[in-house]
Biotite code that builds the C-alpha atoms (Angstrom):
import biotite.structure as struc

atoms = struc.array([
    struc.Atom([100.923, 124.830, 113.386], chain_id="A", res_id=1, res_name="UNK", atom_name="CA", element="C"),
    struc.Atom([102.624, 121.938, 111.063], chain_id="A", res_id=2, res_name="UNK", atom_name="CA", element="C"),
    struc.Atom([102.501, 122.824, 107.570], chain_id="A", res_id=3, res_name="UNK", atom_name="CA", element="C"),
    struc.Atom([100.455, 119.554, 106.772], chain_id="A", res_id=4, res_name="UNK", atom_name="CA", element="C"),
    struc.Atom([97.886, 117.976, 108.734], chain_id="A", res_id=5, res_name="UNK", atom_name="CA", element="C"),
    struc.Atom([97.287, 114.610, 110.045], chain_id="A", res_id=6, res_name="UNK", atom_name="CA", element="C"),
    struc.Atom([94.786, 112.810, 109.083], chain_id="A", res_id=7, res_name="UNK", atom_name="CA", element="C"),
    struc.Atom([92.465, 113.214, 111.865], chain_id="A", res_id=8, res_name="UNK", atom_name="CA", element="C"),
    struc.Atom([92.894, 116.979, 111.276], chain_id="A", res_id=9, res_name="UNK", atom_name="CA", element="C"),
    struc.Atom([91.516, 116.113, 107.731], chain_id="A", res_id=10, res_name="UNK", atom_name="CA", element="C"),
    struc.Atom([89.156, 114.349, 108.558], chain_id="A", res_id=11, res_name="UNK", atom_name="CA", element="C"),
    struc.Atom([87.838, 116.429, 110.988], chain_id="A", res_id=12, res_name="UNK", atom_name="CA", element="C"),
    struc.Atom([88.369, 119.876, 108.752], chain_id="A", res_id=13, res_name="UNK", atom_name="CA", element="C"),
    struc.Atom([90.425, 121.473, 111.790], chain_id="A", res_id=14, res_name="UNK", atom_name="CA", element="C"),
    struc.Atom([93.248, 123.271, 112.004], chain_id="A", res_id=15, res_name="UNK", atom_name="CA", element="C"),
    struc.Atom([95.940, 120.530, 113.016], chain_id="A", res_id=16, res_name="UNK", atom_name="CA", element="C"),
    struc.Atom([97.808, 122.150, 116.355], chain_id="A", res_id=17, res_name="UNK", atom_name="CA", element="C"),
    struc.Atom([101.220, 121.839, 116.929], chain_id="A", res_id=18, res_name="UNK", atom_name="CA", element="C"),
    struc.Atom([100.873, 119.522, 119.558], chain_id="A", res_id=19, res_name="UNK", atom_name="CA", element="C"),
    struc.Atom([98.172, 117.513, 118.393], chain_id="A", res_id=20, res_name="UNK", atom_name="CA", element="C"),
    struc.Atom([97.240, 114.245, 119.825], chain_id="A", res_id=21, res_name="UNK", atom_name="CA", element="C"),
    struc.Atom([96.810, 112.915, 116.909], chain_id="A", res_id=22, res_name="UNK", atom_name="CA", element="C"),
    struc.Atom([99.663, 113.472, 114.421], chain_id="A", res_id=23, res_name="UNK", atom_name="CA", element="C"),
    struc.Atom([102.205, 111.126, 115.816], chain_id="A", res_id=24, res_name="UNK", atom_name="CA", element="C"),
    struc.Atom([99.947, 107.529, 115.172], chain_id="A", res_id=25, res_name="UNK", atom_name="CA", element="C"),
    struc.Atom([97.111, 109.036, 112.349], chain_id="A", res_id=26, res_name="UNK", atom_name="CA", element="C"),
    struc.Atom([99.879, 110.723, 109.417], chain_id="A", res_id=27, res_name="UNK", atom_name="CA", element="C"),
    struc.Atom([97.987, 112.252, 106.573], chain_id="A", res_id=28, res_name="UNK", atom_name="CA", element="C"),
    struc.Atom([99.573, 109.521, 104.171], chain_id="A", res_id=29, res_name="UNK", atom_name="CA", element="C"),
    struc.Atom([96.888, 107.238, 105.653], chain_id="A", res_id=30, res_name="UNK", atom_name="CA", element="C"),
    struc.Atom([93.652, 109.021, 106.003], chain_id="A", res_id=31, res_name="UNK", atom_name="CA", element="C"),
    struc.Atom([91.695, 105.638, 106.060], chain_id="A", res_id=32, res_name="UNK", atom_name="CA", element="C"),
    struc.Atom([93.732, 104.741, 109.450], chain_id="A", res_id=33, res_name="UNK", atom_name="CA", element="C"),
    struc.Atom([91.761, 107.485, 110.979], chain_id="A", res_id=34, res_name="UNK", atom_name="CA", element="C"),
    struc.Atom([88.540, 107.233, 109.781], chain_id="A", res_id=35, res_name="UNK", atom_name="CA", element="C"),
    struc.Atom([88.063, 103.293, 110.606], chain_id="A", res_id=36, res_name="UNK", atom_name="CA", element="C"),
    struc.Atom([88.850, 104.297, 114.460], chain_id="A", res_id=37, res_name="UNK", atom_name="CA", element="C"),
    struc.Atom([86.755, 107.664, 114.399], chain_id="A", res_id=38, res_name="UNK", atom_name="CA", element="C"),
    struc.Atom([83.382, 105.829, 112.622], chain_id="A", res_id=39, res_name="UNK", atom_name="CA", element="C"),
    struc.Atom([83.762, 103.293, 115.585], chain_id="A", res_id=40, res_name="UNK", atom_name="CA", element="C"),
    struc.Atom([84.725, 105.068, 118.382], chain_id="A", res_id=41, res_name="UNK", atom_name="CA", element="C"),
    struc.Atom([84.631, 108.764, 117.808], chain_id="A", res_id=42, res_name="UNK", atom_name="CA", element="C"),
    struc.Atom([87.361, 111.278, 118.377], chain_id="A", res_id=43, res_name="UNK", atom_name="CA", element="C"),
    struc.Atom([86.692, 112.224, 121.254], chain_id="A", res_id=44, res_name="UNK", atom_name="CA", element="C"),
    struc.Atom([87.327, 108.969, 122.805], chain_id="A", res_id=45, res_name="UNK", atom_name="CA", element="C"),
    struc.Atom([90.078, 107.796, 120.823], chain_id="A", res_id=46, res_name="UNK", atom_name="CA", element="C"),
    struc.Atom([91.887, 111.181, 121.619], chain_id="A", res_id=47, res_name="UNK", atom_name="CA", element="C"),
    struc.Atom([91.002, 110.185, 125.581], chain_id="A", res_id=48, res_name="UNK", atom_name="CA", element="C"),
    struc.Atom([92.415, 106.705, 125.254], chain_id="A", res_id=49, res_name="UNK", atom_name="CA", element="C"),
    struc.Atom([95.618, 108.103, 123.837], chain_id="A", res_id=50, res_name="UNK", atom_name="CA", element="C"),
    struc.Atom([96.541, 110.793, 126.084], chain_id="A", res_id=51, res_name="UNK", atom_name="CA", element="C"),
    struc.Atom([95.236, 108.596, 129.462], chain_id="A", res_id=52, res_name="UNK", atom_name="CA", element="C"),
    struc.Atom([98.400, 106.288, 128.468], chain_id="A", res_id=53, res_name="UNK", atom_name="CA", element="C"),
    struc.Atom([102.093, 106.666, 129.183], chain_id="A", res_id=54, res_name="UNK", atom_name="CA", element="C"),
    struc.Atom([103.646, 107.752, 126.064], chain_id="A", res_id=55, res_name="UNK", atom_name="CA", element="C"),
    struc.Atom([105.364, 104.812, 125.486], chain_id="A", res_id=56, res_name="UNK", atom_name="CA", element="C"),
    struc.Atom([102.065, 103.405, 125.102], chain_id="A", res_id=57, res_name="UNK", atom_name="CA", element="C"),
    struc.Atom([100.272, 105.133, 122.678], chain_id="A", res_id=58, res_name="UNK", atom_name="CA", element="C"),
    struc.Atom([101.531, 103.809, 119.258], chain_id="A", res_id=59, res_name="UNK", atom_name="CA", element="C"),
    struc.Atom([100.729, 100.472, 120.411], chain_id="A", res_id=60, res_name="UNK", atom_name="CA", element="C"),
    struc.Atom([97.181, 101.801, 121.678], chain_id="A", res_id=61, res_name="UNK", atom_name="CA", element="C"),
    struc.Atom([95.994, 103.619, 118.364], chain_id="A", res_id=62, res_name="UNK", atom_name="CA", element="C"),
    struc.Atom([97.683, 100.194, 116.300], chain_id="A", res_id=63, res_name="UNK", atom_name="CA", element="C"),
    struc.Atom([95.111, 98.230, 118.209], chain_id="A", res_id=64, res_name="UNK", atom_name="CA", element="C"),
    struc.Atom([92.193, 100.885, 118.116], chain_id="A", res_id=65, res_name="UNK", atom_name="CA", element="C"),
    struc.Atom([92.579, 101.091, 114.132], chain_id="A", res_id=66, res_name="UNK", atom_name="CA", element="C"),
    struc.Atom([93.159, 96.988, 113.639], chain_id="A", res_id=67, res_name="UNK", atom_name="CA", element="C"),
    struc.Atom([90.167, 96.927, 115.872], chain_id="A", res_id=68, res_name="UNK", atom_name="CA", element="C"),
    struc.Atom([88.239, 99.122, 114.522], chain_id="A", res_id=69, res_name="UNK", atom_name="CA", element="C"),
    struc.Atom([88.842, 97.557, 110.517], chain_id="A", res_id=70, res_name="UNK", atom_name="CA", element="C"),
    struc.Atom([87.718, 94.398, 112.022], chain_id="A", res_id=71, res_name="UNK", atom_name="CA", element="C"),
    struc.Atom([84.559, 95.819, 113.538], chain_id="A", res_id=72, res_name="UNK", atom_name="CA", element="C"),
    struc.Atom([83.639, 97.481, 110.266], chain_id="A", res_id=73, res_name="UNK", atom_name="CA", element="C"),
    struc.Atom([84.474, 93.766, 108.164], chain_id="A", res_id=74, res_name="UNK", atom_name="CA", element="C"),
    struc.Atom([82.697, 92.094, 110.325], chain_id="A", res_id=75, res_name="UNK", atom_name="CA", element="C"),
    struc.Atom([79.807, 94.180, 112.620], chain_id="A", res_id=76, res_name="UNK", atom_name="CA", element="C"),
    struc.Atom([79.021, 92.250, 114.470], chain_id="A", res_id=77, res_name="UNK", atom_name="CA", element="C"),
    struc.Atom([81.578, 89.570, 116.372], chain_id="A", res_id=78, res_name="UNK", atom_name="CA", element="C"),
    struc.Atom([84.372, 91.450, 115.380], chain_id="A", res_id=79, res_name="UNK", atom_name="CA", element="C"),
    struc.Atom([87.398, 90.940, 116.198], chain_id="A", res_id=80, res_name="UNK", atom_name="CA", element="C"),
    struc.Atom([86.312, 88.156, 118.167], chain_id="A", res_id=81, res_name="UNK", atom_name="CA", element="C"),
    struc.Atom([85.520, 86.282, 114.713], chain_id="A", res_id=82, res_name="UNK", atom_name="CA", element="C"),
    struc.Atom([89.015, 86.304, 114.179], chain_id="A", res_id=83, res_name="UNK", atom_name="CA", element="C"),
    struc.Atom([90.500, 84.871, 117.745], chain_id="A", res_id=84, res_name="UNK", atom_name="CA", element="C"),
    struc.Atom([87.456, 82.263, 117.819], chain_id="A", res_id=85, res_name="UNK", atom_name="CA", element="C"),
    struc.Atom([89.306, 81.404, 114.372], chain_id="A", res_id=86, res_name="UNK", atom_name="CA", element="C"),
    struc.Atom([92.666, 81.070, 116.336], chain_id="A", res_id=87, res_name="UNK", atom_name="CA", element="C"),
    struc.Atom([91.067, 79.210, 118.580], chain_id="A", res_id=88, res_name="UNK", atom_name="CA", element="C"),
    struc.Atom([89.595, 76.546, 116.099], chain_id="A", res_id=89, res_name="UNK", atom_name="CA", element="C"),
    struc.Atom([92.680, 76.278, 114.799], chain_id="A", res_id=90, res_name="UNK", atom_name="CA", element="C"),
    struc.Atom([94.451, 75.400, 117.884], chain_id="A", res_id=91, res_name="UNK", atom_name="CA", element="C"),
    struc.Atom([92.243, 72.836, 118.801], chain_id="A", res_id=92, res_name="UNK", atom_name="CA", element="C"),
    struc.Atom([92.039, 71.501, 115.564], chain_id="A", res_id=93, res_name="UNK", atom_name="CA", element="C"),
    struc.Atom([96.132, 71.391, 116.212], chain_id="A", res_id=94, res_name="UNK", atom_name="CA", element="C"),
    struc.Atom([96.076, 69.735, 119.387], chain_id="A", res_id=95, res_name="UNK", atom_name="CA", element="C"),
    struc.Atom([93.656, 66.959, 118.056], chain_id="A", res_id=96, res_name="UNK", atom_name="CA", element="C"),
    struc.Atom([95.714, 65.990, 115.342], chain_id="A", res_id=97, res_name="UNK", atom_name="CA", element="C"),
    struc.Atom([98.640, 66.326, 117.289], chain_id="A", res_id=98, res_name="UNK", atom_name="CA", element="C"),
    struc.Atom([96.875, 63.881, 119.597], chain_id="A", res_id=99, res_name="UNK", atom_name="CA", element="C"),
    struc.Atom([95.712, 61.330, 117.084], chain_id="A", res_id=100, res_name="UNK", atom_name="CA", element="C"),
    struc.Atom([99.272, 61.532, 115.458], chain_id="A", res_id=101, res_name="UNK", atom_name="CA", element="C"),
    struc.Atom([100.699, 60.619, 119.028], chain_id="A", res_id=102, res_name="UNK", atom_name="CA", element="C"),
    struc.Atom([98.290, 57.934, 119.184], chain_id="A", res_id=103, res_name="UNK", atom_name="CA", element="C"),
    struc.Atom([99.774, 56.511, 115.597], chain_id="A", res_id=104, res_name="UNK", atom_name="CA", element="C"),
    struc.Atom([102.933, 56.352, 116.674], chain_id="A", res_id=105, res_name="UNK", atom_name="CA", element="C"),
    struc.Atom([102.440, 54.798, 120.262], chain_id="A", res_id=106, res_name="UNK", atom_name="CA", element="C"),
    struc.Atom([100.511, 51.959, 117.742], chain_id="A", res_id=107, res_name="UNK", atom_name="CA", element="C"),
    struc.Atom([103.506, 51.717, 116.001], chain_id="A", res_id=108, res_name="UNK", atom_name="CA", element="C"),
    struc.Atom([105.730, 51.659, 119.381], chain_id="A", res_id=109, res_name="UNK", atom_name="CA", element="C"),
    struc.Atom([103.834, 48.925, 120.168], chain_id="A", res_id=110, res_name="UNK", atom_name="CA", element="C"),
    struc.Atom([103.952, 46.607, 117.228], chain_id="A", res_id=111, res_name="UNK", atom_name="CA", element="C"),
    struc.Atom([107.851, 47.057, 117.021], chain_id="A", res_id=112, res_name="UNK", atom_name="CA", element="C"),
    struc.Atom([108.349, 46.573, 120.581], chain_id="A", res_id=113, res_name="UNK", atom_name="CA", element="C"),
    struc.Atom([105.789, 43.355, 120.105], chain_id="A", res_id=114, res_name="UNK", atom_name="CA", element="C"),
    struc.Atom([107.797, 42.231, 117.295], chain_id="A", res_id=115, res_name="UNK", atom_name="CA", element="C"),
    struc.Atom([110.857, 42.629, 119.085], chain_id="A", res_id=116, res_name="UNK", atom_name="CA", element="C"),
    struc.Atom([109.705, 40.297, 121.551], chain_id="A", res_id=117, res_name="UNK", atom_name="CA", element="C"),
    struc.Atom([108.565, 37.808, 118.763], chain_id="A", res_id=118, res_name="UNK", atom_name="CA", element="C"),
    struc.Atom([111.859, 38.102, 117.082], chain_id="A", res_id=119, res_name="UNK", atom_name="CA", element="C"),
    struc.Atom([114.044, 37.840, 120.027], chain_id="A", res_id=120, res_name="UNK", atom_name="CA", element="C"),
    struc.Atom([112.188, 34.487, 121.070], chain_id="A", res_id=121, res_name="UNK", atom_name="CA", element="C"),
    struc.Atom([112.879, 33.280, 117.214], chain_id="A", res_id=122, res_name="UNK", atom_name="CA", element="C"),
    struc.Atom([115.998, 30.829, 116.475], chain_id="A", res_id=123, res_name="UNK", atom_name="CA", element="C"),
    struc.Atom([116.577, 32.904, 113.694], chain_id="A", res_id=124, res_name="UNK", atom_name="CA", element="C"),
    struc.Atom([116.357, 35.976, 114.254], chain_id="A", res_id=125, res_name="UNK", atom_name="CA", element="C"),
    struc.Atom([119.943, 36.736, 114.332], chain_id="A", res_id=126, res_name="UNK", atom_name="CA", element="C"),
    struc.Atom([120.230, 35.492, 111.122], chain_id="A", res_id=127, res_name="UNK", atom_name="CA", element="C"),
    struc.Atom([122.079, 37.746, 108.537], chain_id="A", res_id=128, res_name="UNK", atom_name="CA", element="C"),
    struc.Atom([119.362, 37.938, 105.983], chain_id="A", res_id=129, res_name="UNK", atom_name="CA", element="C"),
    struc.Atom([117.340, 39.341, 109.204], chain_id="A", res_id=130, res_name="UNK", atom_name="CA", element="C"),
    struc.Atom([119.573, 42.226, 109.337], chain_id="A", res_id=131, res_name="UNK", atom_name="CA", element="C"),
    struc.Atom([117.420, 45.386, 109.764], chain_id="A", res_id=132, res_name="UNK", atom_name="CA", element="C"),
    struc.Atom([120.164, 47.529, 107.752], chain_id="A", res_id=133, res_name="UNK", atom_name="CA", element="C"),
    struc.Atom([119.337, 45.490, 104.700], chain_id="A", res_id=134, res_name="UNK", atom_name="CA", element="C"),
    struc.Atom([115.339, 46.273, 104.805], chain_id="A", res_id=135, res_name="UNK", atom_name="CA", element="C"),
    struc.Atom([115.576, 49.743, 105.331], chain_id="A", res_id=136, res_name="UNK", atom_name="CA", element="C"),
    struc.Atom([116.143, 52.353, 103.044], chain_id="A", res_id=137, res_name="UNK", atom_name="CA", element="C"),
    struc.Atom([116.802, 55.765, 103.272], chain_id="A", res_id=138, res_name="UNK", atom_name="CA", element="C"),
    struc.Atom([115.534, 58.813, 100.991], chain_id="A", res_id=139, res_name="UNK", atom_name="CA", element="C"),
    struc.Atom([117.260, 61.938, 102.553], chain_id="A", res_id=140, res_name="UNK", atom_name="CA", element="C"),
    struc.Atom([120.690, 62.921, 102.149], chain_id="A", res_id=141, res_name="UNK", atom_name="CA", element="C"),
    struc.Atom([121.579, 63.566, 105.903], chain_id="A", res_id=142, res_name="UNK", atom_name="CA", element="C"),
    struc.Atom([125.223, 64.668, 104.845], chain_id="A", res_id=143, res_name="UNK", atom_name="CA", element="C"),
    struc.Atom([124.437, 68.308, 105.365], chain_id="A", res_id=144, res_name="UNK", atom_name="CA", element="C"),
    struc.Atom([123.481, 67.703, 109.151], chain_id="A", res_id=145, res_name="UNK", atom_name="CA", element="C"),
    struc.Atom([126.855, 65.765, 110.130], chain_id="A", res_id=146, res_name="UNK", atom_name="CA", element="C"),
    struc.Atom([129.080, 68.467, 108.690], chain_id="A", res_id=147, res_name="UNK", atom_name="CA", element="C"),
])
């Protein structure tokens, strides 16, 4: 028997055995880690889930049970679902400004390219007071990215 239980062991007022199921992913230093998965799924079942997997498995497994099972209790009713349709706002919140941004600069493609043309039919256009260098100016040291 280990000379300090884990917190399932606690929280279950049990001896803790020495090969407990639980011990490895629920430590005593975090008693709460335990008692969010046991109030929504039970012991029982979360000590079924974790010795049904591969060993290599089962940190990941009671991770996901306890993040889980804190989101359940925040939120009772979606879940953790309320958090990925969050992600998923986001994303398409993403891809429509990434789409209207795209559509800003294809405007702006557009005029150059019809100014171009515009210019290029112009006598004097190659003129040196015409000289795109002159009308442009820069802001940003770009030094650091030609060393």
């Amino acid at each position: 028997m280990n000379s300090s239980r884990c917190a399932a062991c606690k929280h279950l007022r049990r001896r803790c055995p020495s090969d407990c199921i639980f011990s490895p992913y629920f430590p005593s230093n975090n008693p709460q880690r335990f008692a969010f998965v046991h109030k929504i799924y039970g012991a029982s079942n979360v000590g079924k889930i974790i010795q049904d997997l591969p060993v290599n498995l089962r940190s990941k497994a009671a991770d996901t049970l306890c993040y889980e099972a804190s989101c359940r209790i925040e939120d009772p009713v979606y879940g953790v679902v309320r958090e990925l349709t969050d992600l998923d706002e986001q994303i398409q919140n993403a891809h429509c400004q990434l789409a209207r941004i795209r559509a800003q600069i294809a405007v702006i493609q557009a005029r150059i390219n019809s100014d171009e043309v515009d210019n290029v039919n112009n006598p004097n256009f190659f003129s040196p007071q015409n000289d795109v260098s002159n009308s442009i100016s820069f802001n940003y040291d770009l030094s650091a990215w030609f060393d």
